[in-house]
C-alpha positions in Angstrom: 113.7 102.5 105.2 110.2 101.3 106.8 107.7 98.6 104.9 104.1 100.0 105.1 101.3 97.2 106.0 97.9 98.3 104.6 94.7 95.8 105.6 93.6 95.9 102.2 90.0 92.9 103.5 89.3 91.8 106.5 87.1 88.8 107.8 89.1 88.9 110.8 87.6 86.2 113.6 89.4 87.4 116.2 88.9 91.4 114.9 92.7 92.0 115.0 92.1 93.8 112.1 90.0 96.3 109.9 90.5 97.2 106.1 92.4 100.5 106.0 94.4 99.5 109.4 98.2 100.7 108.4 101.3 99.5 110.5 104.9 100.6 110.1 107.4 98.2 110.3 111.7 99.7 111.0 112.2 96.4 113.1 110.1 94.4 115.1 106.8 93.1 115.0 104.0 95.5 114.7 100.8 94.7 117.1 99.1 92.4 114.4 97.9 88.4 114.8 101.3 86.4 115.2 100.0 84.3 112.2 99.8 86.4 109.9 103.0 88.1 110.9 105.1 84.5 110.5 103.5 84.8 107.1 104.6 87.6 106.2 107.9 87.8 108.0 110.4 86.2 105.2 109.2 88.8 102.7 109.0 92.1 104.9 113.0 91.2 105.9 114.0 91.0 102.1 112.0 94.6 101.6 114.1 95.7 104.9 117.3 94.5 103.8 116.9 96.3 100.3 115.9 93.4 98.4 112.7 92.7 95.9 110.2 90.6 95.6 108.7 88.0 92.7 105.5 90.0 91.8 103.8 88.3 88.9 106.0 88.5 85.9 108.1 91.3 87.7 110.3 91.6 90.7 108.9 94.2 93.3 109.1 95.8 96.5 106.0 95.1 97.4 103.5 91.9 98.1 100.3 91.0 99.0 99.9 88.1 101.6 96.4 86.3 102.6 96.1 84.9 106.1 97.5 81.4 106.2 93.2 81.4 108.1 91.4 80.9 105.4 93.0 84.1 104.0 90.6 86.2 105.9 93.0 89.0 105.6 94.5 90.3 103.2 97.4 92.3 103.2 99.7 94.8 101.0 103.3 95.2 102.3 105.8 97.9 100.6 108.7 100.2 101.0 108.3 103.2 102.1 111.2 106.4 102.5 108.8 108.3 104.5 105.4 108.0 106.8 102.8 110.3 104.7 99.3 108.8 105.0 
């Protein structure tokens, strides 16, 4: 089980990161800005562990996050079986 992180906008300021950038995450930190990772964190370890998510009215495994910057970034996080992109 991976969790799939697709740059969805970007207003990066320190240009970490460009919309359609796509990181795989099995079990450590992908190379992304350490903010937005700690963000992130608690919700890509519930998608990891088999859990879901509060999405709306539903529960989900997937999220979007904005960077805790101004929410330069945004990002879409979800579970993925296999790497086909």
């Amino acid at each position: 089980m991976k969790v799939k992180l697709t740059v969805l906008e970007s207003k990066c300021r320190g240009n970490f990161h460009k919309v359609g950038d796509i990181y795989e995450v099995i079990d450590i930190c992908p190379p992304i800005c350490h903010e937005l990772w700690q963000s992130m964190y608690p919700s890509i370890y519930t998608l990891l562990n088999n859990g879901d998510l509060d999405y709306g009215n539903t529960r989900s495994k997937e999220f979007k996050m904005r960077c805790p910057d101004n929410g330069r970034v945004l990002i879409r996080g979800e579970i993925i079986d296999d790497c086909k992109y």
